[in-house]
C-alpha positions in Angstrom: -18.2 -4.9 5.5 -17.4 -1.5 6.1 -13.8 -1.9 7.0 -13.2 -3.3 3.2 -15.2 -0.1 2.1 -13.0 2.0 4.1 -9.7 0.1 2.4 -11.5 0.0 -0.9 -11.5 3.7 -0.8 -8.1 5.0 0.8 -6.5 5.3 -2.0 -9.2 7.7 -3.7 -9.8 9.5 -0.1 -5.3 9.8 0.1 -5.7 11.3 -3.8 -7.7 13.9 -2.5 -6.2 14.8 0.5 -3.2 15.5 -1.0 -5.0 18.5 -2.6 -7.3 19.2 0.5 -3.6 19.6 2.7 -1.6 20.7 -0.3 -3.9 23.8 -1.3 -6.2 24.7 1.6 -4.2 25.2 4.5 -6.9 27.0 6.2 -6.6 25.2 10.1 -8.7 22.1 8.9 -7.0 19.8 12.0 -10.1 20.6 14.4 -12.5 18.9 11.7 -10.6 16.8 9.5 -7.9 14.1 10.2 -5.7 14.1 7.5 -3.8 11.3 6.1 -0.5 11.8 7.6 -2.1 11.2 11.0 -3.8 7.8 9.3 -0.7 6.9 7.3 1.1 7.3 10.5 -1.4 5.3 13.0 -2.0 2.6 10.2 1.5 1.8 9.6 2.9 1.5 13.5 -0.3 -0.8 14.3 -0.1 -3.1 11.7 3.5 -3.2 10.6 5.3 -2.8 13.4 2.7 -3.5 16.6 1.9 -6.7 15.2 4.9 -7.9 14.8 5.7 -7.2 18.4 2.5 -8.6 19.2 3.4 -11.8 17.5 6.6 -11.8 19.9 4.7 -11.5 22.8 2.2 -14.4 22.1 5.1 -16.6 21.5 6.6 -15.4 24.8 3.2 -16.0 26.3 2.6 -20.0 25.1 6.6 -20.2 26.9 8.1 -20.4 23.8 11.9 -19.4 24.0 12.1 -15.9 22.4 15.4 -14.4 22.1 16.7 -10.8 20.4 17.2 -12.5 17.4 14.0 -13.8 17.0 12.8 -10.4 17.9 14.7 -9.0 15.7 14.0 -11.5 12.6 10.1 -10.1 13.3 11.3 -6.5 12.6 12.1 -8.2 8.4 8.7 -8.6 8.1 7.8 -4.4 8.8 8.6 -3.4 5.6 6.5 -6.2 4.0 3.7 -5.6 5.9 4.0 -2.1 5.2 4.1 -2.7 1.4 0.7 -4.8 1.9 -1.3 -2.9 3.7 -0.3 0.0 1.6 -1.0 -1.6 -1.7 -4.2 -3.4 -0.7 -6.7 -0.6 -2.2 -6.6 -1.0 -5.7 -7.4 -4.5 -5.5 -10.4 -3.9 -2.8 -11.7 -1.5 -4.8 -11.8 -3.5 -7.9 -13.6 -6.2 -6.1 -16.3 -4.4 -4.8 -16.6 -2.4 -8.2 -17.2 -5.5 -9.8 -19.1 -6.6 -7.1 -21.9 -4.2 -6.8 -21.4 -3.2 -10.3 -22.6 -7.3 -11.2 -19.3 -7.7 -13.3 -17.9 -11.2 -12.8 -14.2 -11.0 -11.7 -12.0 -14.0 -11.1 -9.3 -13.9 -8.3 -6.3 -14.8 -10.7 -3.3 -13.7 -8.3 -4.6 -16.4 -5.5 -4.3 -19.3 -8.1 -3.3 -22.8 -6.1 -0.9 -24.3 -8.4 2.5 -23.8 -8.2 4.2 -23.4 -11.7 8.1 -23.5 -11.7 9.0 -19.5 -12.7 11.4 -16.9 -12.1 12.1 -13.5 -11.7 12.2 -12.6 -15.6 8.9 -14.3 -16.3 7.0 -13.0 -13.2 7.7 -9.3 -13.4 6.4 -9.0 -17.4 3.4 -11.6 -16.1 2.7 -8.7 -13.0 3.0 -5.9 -15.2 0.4 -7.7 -17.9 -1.8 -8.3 -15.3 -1.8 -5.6 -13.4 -1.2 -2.9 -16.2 -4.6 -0.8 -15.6 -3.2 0.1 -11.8 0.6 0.6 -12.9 -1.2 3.1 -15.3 -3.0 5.0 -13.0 -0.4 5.1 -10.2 2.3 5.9 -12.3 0.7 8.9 -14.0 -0.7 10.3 -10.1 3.4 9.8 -9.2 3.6 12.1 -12.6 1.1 14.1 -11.2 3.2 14.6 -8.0 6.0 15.2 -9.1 4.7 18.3 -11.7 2.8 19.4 -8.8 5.7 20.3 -6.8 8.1 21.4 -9.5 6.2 22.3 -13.2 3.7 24.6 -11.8 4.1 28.4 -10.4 5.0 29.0 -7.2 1.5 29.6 -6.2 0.2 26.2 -7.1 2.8 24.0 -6.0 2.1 21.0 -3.5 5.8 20.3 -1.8 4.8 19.7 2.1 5.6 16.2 3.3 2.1 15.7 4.6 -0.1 15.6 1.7 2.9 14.3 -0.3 4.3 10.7 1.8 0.8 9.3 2.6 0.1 9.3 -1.7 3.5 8.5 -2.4 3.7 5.9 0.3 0.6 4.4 -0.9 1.2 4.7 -4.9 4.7 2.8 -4.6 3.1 0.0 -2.2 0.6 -0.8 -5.1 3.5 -0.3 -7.5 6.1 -2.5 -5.6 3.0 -5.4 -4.3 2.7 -7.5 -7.4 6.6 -7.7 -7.5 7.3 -8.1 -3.8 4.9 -10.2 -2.9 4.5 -13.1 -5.5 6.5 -15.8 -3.9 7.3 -16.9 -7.4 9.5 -14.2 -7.0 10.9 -14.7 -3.9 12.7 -17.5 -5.3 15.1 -16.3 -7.1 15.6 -18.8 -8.7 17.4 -17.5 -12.3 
């Protein structure tokens, strides 16, 4: 249970370590592991370590791998990537609604398949999802004023408190889009 708790919550605790890394630089890395170091960890295990994993347990039950099955497993990096990274919104939402008593219905795992396309998905993702494209959109705002709009003194421009946020605000942007296999079709 805590592991959903812990993904629940990244995207609040990556808010505010931008600002912990971005404005107190005070030699924090003996007590506090930032979120480049997680970003960093989190994306080579489960993006690109479990695809190699998942060529090695093929190799392993003798089936024939060859590069260019190894390399059709490296496709599926960036996807991962995307999923993992925009997995906290929704987890949070959940167990907001959970422990809050609010009755939520999973609408994005329905079982029928409707015949679609790319121009009615997209508005249908940006109805549904609106609240999150919201918030995410005006923390990218945020980001962006932040490093530019403010004085000198007050700007945030490192890459460490910056990629980890922006990483994880266009993952929940790009999700709903990449991942709806309505989508994928392309059917026009």
């Amino acid at each position: 249970m805590g592991t959903y708790f812990a993904i629940g919550a990244s995207l609040v605790m990556v808010f505010v370590n931008y600002f912990i890394v971005g404005y107190y630089n005070w030699g924090y890395y003996r007590i506090y592991s930032d979120s480049m170091h997680i970003f960093v960890a989190v994306t080579v295990t489960f993006s690109v370590a479990s695809q190699a994993a998942y060529s090695i347990a093929r190799l392993r039950v003798h089936n024939k791998v060859t590069v260019l099955q190894v390399l059709g497993e490296l496709k599926w990096v960036v996807v991962m990537a995307i999923f993992m990274g925009g997995l906290s919104w929704h987890m949070f939402k959940a167990i907001a609604c959970h422990l809050l008593g609010i009755n939520m219905a999973w609408e994005a795992t329905a079982k029928d398949i409707e015949n679609s396309n790319f121009f009615q998905e997209v508005p249908k993702a940006i109805k549904n999802y609106y609240m999150m494209y919201i918030c995410c959109i005006l923390m990218l705002i945020a980001i962006l004023c932040l490093a530019y709009a403010v004085p000198y003194a007050y700007q945030i421009r490192g890459i460490a408190p910056i990629l980890p946020l922006a990483w994880s605000l266009w993952s929940h942007i790009l999700s709903p889009i990449v991942l709806n296999p309505q989508i994928t079709t392309f059917s026009w």
